[in-house]
N, CA, C and O atoms as a GROMACS GRO file, in nm:
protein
  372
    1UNK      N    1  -1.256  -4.449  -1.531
    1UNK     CA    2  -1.219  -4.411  -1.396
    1UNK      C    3  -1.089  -4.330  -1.395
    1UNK      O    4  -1.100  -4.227  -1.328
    2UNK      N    5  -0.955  -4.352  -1.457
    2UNK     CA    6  -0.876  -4.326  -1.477
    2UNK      C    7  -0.883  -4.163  -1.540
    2UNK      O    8  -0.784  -4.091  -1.531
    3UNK      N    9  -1.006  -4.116  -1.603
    3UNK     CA   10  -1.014  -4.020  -1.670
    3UNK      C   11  -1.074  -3.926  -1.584
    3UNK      O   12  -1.047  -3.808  -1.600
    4UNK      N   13  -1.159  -3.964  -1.485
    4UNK     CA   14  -1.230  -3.868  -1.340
    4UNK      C   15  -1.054  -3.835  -1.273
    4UNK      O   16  -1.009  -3.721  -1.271
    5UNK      N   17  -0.971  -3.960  -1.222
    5UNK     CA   18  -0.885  -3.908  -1.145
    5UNK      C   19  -0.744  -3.773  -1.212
    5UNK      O   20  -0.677  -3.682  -1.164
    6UNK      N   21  -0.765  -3.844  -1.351
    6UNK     CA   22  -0.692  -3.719  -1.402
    6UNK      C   23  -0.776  -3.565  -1.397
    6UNK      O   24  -0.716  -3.459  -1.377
    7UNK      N   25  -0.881  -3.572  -1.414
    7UNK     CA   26  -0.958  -3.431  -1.379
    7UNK      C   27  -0.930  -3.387  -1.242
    7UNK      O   28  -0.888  -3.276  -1.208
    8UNK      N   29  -0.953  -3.472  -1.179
    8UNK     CA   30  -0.993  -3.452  -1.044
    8UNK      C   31  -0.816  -3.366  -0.978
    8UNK      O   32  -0.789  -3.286  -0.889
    9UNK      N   33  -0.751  -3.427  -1.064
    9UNK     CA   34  -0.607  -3.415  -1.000
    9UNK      C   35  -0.559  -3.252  -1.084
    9UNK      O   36  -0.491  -3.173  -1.018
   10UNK      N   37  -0.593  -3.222  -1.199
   10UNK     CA   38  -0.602  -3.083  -1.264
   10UNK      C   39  -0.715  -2.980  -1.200
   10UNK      O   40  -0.681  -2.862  -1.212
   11UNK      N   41  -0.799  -2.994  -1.156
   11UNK     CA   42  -0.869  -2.947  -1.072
   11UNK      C   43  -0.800  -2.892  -0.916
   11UNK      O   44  -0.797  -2.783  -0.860
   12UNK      N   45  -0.747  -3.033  -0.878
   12UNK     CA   46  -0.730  -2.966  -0.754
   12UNK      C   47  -0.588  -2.889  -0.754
   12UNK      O   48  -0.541  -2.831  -0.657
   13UNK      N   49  -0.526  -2.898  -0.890
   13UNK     CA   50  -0.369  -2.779  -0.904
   13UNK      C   51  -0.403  -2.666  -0.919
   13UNK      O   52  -0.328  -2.575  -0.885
   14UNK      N   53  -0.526  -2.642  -0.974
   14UNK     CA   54  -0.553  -2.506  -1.014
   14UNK      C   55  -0.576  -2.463  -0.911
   14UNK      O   56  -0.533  -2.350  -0.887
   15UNK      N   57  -0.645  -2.525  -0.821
   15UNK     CA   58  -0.683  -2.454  -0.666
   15UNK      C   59  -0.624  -2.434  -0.608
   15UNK      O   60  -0.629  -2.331  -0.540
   16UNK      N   61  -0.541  -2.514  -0.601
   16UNK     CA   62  -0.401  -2.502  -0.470
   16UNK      C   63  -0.286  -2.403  -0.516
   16UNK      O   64  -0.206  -2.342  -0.446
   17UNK      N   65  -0.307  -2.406  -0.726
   17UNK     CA   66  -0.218  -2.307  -0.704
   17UNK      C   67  -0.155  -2.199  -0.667
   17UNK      O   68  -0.039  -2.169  -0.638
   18UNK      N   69  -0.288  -2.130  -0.674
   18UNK     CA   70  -0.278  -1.953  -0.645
   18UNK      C   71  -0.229  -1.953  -0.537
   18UNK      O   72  -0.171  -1.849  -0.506
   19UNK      N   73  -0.231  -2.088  -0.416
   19UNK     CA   74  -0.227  -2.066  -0.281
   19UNK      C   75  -0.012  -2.027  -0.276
   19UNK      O   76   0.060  -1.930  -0.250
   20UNK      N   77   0.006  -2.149  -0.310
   20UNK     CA   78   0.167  -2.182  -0.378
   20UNK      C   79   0.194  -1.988  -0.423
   20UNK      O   80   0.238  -1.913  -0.336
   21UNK      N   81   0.167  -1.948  -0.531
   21UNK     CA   82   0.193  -1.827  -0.569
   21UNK      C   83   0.198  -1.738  -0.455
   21UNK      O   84   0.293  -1.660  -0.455
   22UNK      N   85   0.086  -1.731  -0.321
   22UNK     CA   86   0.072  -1.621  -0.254
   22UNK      C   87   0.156  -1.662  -0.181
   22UNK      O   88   0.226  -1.567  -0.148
   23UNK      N   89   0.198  -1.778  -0.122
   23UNK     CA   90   0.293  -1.776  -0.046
   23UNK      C   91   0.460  -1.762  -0.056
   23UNK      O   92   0.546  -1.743   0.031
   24UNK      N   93   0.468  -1.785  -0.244
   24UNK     CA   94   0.592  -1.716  -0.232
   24UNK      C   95   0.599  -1.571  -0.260
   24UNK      O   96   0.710  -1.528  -0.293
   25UNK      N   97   0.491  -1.482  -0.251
   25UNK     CA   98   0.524  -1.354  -0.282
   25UNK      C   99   0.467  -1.316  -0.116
   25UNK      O  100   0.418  -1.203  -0.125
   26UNK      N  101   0.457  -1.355  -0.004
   26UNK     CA  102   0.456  -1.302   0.117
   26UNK      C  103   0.571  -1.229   0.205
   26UNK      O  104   0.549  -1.145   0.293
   27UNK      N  105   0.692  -1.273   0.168
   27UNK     CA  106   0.806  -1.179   0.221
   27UNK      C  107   0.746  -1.070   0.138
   27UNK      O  108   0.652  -1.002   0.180
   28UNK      N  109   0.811  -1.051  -0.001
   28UNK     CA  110   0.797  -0.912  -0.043
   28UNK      C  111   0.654  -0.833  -0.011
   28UNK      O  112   0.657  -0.710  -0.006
   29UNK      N  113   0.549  -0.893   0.008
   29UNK     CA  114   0.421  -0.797  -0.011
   29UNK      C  115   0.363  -0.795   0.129
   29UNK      O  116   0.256  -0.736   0.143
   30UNK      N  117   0.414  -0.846   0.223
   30UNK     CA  118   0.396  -0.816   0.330
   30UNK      C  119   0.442  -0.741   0.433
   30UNK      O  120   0.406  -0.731   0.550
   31UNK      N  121   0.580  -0.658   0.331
   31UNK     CA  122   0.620  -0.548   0.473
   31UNK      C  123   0.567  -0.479   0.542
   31UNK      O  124   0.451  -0.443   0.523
   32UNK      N  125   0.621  -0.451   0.617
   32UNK     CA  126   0.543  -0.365   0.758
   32UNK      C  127   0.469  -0.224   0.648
   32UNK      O  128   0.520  -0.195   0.540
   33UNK      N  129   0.378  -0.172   0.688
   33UNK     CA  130   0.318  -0.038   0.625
   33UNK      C  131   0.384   0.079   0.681
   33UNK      O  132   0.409   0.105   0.799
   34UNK      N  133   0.404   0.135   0.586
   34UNK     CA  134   0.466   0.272   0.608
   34UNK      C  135   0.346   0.409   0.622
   34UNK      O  136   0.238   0.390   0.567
   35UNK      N  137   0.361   0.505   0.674
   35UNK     CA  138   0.300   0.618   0.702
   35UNK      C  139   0.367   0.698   0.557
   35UNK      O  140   0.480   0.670   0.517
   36UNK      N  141   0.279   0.798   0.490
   36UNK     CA  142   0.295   0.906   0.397
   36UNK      C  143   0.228   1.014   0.419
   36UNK      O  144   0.143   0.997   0.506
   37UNK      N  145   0.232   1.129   0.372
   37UNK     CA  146   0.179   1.242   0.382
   37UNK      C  147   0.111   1.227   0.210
   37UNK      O  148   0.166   1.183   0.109
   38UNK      N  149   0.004   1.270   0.227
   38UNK     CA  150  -0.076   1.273   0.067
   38UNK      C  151  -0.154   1.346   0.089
   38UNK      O  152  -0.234   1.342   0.183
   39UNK      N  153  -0.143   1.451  -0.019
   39UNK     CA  154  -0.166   1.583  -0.024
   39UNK      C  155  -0.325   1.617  -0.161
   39UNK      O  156  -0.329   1.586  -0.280
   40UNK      N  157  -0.413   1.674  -0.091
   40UNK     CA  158  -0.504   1.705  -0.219
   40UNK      C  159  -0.461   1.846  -0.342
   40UNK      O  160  -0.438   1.967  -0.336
   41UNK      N  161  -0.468   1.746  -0.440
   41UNK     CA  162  -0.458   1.869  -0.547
   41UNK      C  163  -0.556   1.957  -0.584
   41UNK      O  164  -0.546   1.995  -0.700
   42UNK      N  165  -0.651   2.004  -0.520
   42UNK     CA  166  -0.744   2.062  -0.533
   42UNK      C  167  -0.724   2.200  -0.409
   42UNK      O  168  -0.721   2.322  -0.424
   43UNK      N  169  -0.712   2.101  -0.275
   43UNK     CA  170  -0.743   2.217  -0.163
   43UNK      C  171  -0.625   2.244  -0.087
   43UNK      O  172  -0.614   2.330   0.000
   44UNK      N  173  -0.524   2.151  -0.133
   44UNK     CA  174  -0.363   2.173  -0.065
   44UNK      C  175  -0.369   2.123   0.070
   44UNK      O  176  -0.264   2.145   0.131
   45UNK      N  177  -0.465   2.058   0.143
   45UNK     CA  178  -0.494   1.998   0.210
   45UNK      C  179  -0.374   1.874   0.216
   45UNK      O  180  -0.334   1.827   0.110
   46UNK      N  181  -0.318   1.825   0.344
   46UNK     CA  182  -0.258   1.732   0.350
   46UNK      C  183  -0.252   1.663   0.454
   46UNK      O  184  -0.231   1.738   0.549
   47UNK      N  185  -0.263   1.528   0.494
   47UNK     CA  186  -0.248   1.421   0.615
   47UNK      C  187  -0.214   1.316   0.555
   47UNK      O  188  -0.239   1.277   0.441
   48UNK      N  189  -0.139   1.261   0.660
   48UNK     CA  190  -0.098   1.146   0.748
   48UNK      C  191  -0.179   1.035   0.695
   48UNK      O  192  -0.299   1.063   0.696
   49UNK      N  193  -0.142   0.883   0.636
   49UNK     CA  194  -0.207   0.747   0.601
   49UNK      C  195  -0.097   0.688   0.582
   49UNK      O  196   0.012   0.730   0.544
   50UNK      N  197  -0.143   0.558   0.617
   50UNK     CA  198  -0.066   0.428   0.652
   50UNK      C  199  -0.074   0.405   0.458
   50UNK      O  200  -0.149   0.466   0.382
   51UNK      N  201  -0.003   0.334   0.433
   51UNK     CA  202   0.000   0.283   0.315
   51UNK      C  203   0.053   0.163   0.354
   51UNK      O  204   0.110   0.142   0.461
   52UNK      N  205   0.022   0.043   0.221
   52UNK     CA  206   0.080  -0.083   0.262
   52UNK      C  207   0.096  -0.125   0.110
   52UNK      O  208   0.012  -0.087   0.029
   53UNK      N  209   0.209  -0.205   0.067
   53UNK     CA  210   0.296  -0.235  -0.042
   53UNK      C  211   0.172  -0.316  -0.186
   53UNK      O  212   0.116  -0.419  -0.149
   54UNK      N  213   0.154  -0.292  -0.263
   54UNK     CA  214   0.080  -0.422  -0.335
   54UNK      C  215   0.191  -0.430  -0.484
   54UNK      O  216   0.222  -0.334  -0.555
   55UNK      N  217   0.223  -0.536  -0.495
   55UNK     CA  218   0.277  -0.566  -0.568
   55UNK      C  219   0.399  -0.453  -0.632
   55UNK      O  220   0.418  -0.404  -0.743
   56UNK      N  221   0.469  -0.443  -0.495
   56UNK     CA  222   0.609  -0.356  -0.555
   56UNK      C  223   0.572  -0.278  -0.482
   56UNK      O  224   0.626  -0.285  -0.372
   57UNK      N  225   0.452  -0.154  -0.501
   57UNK     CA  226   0.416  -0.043  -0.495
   57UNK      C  227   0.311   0.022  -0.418
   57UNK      O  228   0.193  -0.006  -0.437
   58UNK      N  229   0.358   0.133  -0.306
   58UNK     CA  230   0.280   0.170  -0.193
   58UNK      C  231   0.158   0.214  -0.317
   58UNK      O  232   0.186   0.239  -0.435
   59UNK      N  233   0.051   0.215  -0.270
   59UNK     CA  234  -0.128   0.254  -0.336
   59UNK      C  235  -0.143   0.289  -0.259
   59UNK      O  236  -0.124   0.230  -0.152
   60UNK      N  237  -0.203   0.449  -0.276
   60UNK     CA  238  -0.322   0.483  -0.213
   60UNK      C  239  -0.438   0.554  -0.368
   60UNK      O  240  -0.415   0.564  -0.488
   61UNK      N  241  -0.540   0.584  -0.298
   61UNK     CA  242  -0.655   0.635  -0.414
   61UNK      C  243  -0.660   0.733  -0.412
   61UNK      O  244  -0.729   0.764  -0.509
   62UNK      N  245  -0.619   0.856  -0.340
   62UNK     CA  246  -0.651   1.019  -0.376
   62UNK      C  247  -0.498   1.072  -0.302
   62UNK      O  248  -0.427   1.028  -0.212
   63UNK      N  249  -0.491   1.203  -0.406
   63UNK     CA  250  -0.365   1.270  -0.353
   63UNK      C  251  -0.278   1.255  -0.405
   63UNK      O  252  -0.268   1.158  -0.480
   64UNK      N  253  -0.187   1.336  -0.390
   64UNK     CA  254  -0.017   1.330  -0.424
   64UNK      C  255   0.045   1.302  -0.326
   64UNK      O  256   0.017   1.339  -0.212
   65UNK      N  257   0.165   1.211  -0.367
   65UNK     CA  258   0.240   1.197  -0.272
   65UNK      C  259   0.346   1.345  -0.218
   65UNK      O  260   0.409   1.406  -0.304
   66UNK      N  261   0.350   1.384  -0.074
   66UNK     CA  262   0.410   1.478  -0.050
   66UNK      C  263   0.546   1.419   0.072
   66UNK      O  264   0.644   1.478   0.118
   67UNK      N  265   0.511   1.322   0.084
   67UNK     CA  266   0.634   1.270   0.200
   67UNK      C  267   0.646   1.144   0.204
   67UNK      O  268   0.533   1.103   0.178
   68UNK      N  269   0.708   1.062   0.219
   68UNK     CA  270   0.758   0.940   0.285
   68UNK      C  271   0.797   0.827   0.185
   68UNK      O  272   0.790   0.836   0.063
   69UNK      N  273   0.839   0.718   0.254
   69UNK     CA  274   0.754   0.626   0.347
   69UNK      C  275   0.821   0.689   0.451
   69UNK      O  276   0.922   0.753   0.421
   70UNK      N  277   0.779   0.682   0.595
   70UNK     CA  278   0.783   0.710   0.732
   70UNK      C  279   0.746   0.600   0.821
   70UNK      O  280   0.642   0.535   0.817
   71UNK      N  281   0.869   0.584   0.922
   71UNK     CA  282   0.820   0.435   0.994
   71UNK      C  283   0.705   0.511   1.115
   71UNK      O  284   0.632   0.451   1.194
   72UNK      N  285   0.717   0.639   1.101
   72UNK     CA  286   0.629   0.656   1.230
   72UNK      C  287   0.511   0.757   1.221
   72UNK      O  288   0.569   0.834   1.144
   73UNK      N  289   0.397   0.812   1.240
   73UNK     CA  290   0.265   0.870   1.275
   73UNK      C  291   0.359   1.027   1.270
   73UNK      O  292   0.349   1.100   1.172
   74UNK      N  293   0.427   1.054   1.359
   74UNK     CA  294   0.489   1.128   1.434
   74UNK      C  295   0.606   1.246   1.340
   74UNK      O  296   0.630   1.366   1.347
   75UNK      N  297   0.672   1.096   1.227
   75UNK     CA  298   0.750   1.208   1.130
   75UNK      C  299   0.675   1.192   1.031
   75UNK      O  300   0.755   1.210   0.939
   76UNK      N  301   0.595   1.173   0.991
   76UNK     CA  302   0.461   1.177   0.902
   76UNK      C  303   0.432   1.331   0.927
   76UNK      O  304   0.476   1.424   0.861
   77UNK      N  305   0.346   1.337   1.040
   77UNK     CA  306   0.342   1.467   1.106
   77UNK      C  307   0.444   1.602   1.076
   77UNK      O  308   0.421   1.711   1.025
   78UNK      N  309   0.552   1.549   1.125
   78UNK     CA  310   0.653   1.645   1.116
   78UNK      C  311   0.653   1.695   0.983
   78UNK      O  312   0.640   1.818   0.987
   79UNK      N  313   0.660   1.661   0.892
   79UNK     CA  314   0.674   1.664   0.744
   79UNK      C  315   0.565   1.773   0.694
   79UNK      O  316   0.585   1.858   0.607
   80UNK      N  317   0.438   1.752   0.771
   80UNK     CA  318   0.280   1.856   0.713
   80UNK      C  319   0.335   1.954   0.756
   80UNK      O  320   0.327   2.061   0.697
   81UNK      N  321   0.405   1.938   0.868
   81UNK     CA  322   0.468   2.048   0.936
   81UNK      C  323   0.536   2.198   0.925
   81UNK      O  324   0.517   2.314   0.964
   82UNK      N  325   0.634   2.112   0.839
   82UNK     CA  326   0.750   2.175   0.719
   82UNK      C  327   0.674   2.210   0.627
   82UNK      O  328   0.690   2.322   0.578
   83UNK      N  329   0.580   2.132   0.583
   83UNK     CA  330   0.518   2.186   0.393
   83UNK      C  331   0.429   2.268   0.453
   83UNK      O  332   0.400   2.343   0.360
   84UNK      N  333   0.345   2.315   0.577
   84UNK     CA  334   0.264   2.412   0.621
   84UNK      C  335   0.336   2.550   0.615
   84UNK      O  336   0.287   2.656   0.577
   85UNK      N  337   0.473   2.525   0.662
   85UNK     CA  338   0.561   2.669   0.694
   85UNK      C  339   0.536   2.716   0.567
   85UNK      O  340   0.469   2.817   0.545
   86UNK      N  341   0.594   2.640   0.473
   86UNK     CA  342   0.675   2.665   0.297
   86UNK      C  343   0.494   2.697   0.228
   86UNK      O  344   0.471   2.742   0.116
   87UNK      N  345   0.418   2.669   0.304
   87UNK     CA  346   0.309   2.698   0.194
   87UNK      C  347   0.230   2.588   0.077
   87UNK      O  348   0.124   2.609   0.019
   88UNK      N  349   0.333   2.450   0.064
   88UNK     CA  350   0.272   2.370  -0.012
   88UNK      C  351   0.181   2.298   0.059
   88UNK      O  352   0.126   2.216  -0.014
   89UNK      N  353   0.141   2.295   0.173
   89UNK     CA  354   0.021   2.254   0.262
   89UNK      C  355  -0.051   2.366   0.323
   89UNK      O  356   0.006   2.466   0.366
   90UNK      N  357  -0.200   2.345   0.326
   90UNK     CA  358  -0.263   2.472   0.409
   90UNK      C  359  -0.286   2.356   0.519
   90UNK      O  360  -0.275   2.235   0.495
   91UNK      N  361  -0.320   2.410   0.641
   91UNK     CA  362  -0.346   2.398   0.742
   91UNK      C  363  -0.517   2.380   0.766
   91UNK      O  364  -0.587   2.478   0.740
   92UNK      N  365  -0.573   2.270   0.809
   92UNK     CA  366  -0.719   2.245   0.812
   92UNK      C  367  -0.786   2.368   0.883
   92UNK      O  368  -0.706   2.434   0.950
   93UNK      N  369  -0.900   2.406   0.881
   93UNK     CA  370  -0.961   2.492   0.911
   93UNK      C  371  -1.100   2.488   1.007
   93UNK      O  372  -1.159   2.592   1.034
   0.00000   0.00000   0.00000
């Protein structure tokens, strides 16, 4: 009997652990999401996406980064703005 409750009790650490882990990494990996400009290397194409932190580091899956982080939609914007004048962004069509 003694040998079920020791399982039973390694069992239920492993489960609960990960929980323990996520909750002390919730300050850091939960900051607010920032706006970026990410730019295609192909068509010079560039917009506006929210990004959000994973482990340290804003991710996204396509593009270069061309601006930010940005707390707002708006200087996200502004930014395609500027790289449209200068030429390192084309303008959608």
């Amino acid at each position: 009997m003694q040998k079920l409750s020791a399982l039973t009790i390694v069992l239920a650490a492993i489960l609960v652990w990960p929980s323990f882990i996520a909750i002390g990494q919730q300050p850091h990996d939960q900051e607010s999401p920032r706006w970026f400009v990410l730019r295609d290397q192909e068509s010079s194409r560039c917009h506006a996406e929210i990004l959000i932190r994973v482990q340290g580091n804003y991710r996204h899956g396509r593009g270069l980064r061309a601006g930010g982080p940005y707390t707002s939609e708006k200087d996200a914007r502004a930014r395609i703005a500027a790289l449209s004048k200068t030429g390192t962004c084309v303008t959608r069509e």
